[in-house]
N, C-alpha and C positions, 0 to 999 in steps of 0.2 A: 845322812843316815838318821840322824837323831830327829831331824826332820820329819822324815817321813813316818819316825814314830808317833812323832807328836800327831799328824793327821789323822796315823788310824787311829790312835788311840781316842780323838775325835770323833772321829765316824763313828765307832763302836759305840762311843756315848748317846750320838748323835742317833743311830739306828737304837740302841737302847729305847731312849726316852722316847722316840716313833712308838716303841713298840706297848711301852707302859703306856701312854695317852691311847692305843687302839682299845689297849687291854680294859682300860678303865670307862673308853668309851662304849666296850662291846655289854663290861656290867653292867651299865647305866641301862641301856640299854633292857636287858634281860631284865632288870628292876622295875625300868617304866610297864616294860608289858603285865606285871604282876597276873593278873588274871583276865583269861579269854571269855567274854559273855557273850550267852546265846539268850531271844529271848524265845517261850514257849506257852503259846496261846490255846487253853483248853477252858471245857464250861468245869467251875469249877465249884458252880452253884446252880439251881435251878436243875429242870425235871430231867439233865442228863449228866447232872454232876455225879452220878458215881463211875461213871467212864473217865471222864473228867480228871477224876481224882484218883483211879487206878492208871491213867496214861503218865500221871505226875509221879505215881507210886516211879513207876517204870524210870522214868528218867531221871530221876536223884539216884534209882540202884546203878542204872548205866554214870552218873556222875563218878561214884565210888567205885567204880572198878574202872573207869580210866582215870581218876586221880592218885591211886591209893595203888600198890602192887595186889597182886591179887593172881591166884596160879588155876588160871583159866584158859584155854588157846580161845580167847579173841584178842582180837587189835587192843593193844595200848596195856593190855592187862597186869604185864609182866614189865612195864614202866612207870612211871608219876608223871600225870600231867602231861602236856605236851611238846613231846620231846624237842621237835624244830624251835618251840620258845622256849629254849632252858627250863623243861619242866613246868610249863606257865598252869597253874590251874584253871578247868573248866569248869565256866562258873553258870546256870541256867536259871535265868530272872525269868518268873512265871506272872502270870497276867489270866484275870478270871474272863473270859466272853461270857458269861450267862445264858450263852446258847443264842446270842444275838449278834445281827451281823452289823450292826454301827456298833454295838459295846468290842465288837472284835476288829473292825477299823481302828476303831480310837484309841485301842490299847496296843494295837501295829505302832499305831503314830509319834504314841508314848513310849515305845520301848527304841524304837529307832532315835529320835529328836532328845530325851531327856534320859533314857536307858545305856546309851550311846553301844546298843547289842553289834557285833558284826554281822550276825544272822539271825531269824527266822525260824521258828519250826508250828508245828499246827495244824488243823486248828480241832480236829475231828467231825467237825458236823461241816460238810462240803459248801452252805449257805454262809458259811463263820469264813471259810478258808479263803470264798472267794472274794471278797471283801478284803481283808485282812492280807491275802498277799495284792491285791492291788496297792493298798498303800505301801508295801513291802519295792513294788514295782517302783511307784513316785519317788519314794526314795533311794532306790538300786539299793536296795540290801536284797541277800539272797534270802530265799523263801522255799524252805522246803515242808514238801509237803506228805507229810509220814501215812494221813489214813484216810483221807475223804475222798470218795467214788465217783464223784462227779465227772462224764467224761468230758465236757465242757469246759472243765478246769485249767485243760491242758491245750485246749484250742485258742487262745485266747490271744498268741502270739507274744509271749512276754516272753522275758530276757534275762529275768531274775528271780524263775519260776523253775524248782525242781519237783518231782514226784515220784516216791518209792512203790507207793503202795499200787496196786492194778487197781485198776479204774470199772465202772458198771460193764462196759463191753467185754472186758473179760471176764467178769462173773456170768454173764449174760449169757456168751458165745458155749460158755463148759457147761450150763446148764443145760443148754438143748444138744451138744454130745453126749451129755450125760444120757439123756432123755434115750436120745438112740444107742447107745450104746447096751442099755438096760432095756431096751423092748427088743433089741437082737439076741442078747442074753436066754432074755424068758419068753422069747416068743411071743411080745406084746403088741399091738398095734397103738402104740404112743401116739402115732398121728391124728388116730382118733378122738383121743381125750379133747375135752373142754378146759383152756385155762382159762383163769381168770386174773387180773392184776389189781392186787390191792397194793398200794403205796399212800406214802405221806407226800400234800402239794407242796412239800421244798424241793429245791435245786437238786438233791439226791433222788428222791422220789421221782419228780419228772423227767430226770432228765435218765431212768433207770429204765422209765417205763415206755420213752420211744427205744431205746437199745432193744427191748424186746420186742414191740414189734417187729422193729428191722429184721430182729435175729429170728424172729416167729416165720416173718416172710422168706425168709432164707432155708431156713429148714424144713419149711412146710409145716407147720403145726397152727394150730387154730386158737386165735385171742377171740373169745365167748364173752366176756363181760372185763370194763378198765374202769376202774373204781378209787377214786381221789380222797383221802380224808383231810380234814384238820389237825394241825400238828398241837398235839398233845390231846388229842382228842377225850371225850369223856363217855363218850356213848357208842360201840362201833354195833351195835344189833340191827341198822338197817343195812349195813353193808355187808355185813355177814347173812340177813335175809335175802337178801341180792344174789350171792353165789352159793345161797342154798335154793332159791327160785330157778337162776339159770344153771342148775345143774352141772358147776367147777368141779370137776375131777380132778385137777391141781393149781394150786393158788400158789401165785409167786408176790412175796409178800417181801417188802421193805419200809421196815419200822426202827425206829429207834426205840428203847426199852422200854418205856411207859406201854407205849401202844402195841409192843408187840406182847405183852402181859396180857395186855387190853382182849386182845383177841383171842388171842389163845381159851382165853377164863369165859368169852361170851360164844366160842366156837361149841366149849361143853357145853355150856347153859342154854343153848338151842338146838344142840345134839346135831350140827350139824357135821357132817363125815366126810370128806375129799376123799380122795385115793394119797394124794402128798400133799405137804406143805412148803415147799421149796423156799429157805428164806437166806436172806444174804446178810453177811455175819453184822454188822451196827447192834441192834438190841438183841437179838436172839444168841451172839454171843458172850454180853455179859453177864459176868456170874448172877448177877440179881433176878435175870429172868428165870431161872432156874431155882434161883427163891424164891421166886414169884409164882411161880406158877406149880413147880412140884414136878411130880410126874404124868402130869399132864402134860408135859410138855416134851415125853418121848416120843420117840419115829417124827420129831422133824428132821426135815432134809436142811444142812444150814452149809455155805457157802462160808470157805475160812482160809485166813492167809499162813494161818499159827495153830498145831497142834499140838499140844503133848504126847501123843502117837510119834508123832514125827520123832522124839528122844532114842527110839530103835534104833534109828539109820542113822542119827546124829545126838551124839552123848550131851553136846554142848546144852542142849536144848534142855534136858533136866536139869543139870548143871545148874544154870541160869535162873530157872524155874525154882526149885529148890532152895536157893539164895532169898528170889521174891517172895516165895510161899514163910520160910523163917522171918523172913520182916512183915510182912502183911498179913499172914494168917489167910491166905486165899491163892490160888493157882492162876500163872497169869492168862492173859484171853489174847482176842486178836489185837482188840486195841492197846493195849502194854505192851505186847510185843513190838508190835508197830513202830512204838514210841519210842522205846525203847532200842531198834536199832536204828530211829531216824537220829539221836543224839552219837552215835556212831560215823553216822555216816555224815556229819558235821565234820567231828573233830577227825574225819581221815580229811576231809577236803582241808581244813585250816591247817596239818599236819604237811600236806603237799604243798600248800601254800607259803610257809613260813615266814606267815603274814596275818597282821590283821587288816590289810588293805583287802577291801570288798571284792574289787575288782580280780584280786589273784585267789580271792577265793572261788569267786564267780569261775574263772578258767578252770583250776582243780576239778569245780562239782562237777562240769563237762567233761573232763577226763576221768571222772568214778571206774574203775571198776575195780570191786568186791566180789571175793569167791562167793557162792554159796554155803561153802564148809565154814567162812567167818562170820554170817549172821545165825540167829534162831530161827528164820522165816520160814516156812515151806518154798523157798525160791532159788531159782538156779544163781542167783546171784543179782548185784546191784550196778547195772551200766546203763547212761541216760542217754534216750534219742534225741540226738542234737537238733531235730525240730522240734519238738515241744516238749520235752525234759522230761519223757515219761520214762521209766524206768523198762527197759526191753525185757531184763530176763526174770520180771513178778507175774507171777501167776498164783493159781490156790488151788487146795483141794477141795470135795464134799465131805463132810461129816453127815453121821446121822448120830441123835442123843438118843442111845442106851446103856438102862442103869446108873443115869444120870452120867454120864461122860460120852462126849467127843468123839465116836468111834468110826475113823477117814474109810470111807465107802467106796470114792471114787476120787483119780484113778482105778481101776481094777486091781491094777498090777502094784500100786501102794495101799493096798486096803484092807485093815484090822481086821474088820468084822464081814461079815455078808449085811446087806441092807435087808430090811423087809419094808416090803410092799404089798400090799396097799397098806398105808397104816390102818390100824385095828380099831374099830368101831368102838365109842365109849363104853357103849354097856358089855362090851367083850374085854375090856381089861382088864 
């Protein structure tokens, strides 16, 4: 008998001390991970650093509300840090591209090799991202991809290539429903009209401006003049004499801010008059162009993944919004939004993972799916096609600016205001 007590009383030691050495291996553990880094490639300098620097706005507010409690209903909000790593904080090392796609390689290179990031986010300018997640590829880190349009991004066959934001074909395809949707409306013959395509010759640009023909050929609608400029241009009055020669009755325009300033300021100063401006959200949604230009720059048509309309149907969105605007002094746009839940959609995947091994982040990001009711987007939510990681359920709406705000047009059936058309002749405003 006394035997057999001496054994357990063994064992119990025995399972004891098991259980302190797990115990203290499991804190060791939760110590080492200290902090989860992401890293986050935006121009941070140069002629499109205030996007740049409002997408970074964006991501240090999503930092603080999934590190910090905070009585929000998104993900992480109402916890610290990342729960599956004992509360690890989320840490995001940012990296300037200066709007260049080697300075956005090299700084891929740098944040993976000497950053020692587990993932990826970026880059905004579509010329930057795809660069930037190539080297993201060489080294199998994941790489997502929160706002560049390119639909070639996502053709590319990579493996460690995610993407939230809708792509030029989707902006592309709702513009020419739009188109019919609005001449059924009012009784227009749309098919009639002359477009023209002005764009910028980057990787956004061109590769924006085949999506329209295809989609021009698909709908029947007629490309009248395709007009290429120089990125950052300084002079755009012969391409604006161009689609005021061949007689553009709607110009589908994609610029980034400089140049869509650019045009807008040399559209008055030649007086020349379209029926629309159809442009897709890059410069025309940053707040700057609207400093820039004033209200000159009402009755565009702009193409947007993020509105502040949208806070009706979903509270969270001012919420959020409101948060940004107290720290920044400014209303956030598409691209902060963007950004803004691409750092989300991170830490759900690392959060499923419960890991900083790549590769089970990588399985996670394939398994995504996020409500609509848990981002800010205008989108039914965030699930990725396991062929080439675009995101299925991102789409956008139309805005048109009046009174200087955002006001969603289309959809019909989600639409603030009624749009006018044609827009109003200068000397009539």
């Amino acid at each position: 008998m006394a035997r057999r007590l001496r054994c357990l009383s063994v064992g119990i030691c025995v399972f004891t001390l098991v259980m302190i050495v797990i115990s203290v291996f499991s804190a060791c553990f939760a110590k080492d991970v200290g902090e989860v880094k992401i890293g986050a490639i935006y121009p941070l300098t140069g002629a499109t650093a205030t996007v740049g620097v409002r997408s970074k706005n964006a991501v240090e507010l999503a930092l603080d509300i999934i590190n910090n409690k905070c009585d929000l209903d998104l993900p992480f909000a109402r916890t610290q840090g990342i729960p599956a790593l004992n509360g690890a904080k989320l840490r995001v090392v940012f990296a300037d591209s200066q709007g260049s796609p080697e300075t956005g390689m090299a700084e891929a290179e740098r944040l993976v090799t000497s950053g020692k990031v587990c993932a990826l986010m970026g880059c905004f300018q579509s010329s930057v991202t795809k660069t930037a997640s190539q080297a993201a590829e060489r080294f199998a880190t994941p790489f997502l991809n929160a706002d560049a349009i390119s639909p070639e991004l996502a053709q590319r066959g990579f493996k460690w290539y995610w993407q939230t934001t809708p792509d030029a074909n989707t902006f592309v395809q709702n513009w020419f429903k739009f188109l019919n949707e609005l001449g059924e409306r009012n009784g227009l013959d749309m098919k009639s009209m002359r477009i023209g395509l002005l764009y910028e010759n980057t990787d956004a640009g061109v590769d924006t401006a085949r999506a329209q023909e295809r989609y021009a050929a698909e709908y029947g609608y007629n490309i009248a003049a395709k007009i290429a400029y120089p990125h950052q241009a300084s002079d755009l009055s012969s391409e604006v004499m161009k689609l005021k020669s061949e007689k553009i009755d709607i110009v589908m325009q994609v610029s980034y801010t400089p140049d869509a300033i650019l045009f807008t300021k040399t559209m008055k100063e030649m007086n020349y008059n379209p029926k629309a401006v159809l442009a897709w959200d890059s410069g025309h949604t940053d707040p700057a162009y609207l400093e820039g230009v004033g209200e000159d720059g009402y009755y565009l048509f702009v193409g947007d993944v993020w509105s502040l309309a949208v806070s009706s149907r979903k509270p969270i969105v001012k919420e959020v919004n409101d948060m940004y605007f107290e720290r920044y002094g400014a209303n956030m746009d598409a691209s902060s939004a963007r950004a803004f839940t691409g750092v989300f959609v991170l830490a759900d995947a690392i959060e499923r993972a419960g890991s900083l091994d790549k590769s089970k982040i990588s399985k996670a990001l394939w398994e995504t799916d996020i409500s609509g009711d848990s981002i800010v987007m205008a989108w039914s939510g965030i699930n990725f096609d396991p062929s080439d990681g675009r995101n299925t359920l991102a789409g956008n709406v139309i805005t048109q600016i009046q009174g200087g705000e955002y006001e969603i047009v289309w959809p019909f059936e989600l639409a603030e205001r009624d749009f006018v058309w044609p827009m109003p002749a200068w000397e009539e405003r």
